[in-house]
C-alpha positions in Angstrom: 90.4 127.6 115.1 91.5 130.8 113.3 94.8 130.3 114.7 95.0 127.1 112.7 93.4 128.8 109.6 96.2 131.1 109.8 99.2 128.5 110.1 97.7 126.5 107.2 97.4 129.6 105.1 101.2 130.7 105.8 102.6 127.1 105.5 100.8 125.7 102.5 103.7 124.9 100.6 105.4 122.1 100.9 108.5 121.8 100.2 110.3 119.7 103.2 109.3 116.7 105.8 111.7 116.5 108.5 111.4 114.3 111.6 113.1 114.5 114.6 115.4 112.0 115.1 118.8 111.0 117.3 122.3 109.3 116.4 122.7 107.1 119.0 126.6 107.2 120.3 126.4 104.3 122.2 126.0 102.2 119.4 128.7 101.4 116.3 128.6 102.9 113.8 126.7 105.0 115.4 122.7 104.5 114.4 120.0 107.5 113.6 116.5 106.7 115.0 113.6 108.8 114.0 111.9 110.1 117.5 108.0 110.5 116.9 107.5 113.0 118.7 108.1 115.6 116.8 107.5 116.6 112.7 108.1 119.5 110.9 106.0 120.0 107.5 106.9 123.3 105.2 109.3 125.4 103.6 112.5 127.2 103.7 111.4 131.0 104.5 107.8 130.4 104.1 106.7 128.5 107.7 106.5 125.1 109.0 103.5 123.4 110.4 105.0 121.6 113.8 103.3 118.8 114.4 104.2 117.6 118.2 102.9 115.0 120.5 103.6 115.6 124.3 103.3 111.4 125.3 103.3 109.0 122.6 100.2 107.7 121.7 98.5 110.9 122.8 97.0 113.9 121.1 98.4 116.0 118.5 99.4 119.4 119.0 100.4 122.0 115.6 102.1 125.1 115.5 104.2 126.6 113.6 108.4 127.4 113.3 109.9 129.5 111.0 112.8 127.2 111.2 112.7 123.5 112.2 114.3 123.0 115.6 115.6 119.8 117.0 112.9 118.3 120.2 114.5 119.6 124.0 114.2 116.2 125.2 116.8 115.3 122.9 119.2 117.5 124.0 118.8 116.0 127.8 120.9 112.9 127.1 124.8 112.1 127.1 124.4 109.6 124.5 122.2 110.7 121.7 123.5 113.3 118.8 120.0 115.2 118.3 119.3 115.6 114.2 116.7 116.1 111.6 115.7 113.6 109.5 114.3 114.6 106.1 111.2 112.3 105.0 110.9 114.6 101.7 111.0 111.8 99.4 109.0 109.2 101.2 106.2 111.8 101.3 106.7 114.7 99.0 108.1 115.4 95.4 111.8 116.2 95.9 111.4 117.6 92.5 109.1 120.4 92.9 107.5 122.0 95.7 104.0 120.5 96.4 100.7 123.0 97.6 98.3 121.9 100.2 94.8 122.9 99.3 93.1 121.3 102.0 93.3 120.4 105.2 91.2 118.2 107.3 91.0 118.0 110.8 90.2 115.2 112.9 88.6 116.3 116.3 87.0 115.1 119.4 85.8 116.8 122.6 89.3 117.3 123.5 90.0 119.9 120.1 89.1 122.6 123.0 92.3 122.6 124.0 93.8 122.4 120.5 95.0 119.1 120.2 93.1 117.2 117.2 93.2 112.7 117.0 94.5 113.5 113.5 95.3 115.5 110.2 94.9 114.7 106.5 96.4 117.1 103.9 95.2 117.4 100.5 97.8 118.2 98.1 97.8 119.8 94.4 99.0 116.6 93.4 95.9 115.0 94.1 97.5 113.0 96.8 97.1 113.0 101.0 99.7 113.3 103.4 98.2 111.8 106.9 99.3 112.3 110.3 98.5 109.9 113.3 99.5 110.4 116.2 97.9 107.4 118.5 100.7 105.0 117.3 103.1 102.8 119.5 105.8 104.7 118.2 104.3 108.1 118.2 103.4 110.2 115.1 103.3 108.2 111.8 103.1 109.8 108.4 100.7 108.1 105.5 98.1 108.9 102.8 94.5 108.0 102.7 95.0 104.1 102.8 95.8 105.3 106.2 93.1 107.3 107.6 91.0 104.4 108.9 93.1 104.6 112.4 91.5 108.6 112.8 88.5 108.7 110.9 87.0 105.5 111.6 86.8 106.5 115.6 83.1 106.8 116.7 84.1 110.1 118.6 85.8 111.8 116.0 84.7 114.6 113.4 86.4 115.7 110.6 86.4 119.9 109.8 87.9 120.6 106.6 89.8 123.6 105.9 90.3 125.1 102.7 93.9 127.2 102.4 
């Protein structure tokens, strides 16, 4: 847990939301496809929160990059152009940076090993940003219309962090 503590500290501003995503070459014009696997949350200089999920539908693992780095798994096939797709304005301002004052962790018995069913950031705006990861298509991004899918889980318990 103070691992955690200590990403959200360093990457409590947010300035970007970049996904990883693929051009597919096959196709023409050539198509971009978000991969859910992987987002990044942060900013330029200061840190990004990684959020990762190994298998879709699974578990969500966070870390943090000082720069945003395109999935490996991507970079494994002929036919895709790995990229980064920036969410920004679907999620964030785009016209000032935003500060995350609280996170909240969604954990079961599996949080031993780190991963967590789900994370809801509070932001200065008075706005969420949510993160589930148990979705068909792997991690989707909401607010806290959203949190029903995490929270409402019998198994789950939320730990709130202050940053």
């Amino acid at each position: 847990m103070d691992e955690l503590i200590r990403i959200f500290r360093r990457c409590r501003r947010f300035e970007e939301v970049l996904a990883a995503g693929y051009g597919d070459l096959s196709s023409s014009p050539e198509r971009v496809l978000l991969y859910g696997k992987q987002v990044f949350i942060g900013a330029p200089g200061q840190g990004y929160v990684t959020l990762t999920v190994p298998e879709l539908g699974q578990l969500l693992r966070i870390g943090v990059a000082d720069e945003p780095t395109v999935h490996p798994d991507l970079d494994a096939e002929d036919q895709l152009r790995p990229v980064l797709i920036d969410l920004t304005s679907m999620y964030l301002s785009v016209h000032r940076a935003i500060e995350c004052k609280t996170v909240t962790l969604y954990v079961d018995d599996d949080f031993a090993d780190g991963r967590v069913r789900g994370v809801a950031f509070q932001l200065d705006d008075g706005t969420s940003l949510v993160v589930d990861p148990a979705t068909v298509d792997g991690i989707a991004l909401g607010d806290e219309r959203d949190l029903w899918r995490i929270a409402d889980n019998g198994d789950v318990r939320a730990v709130e962090i202050p940053v």
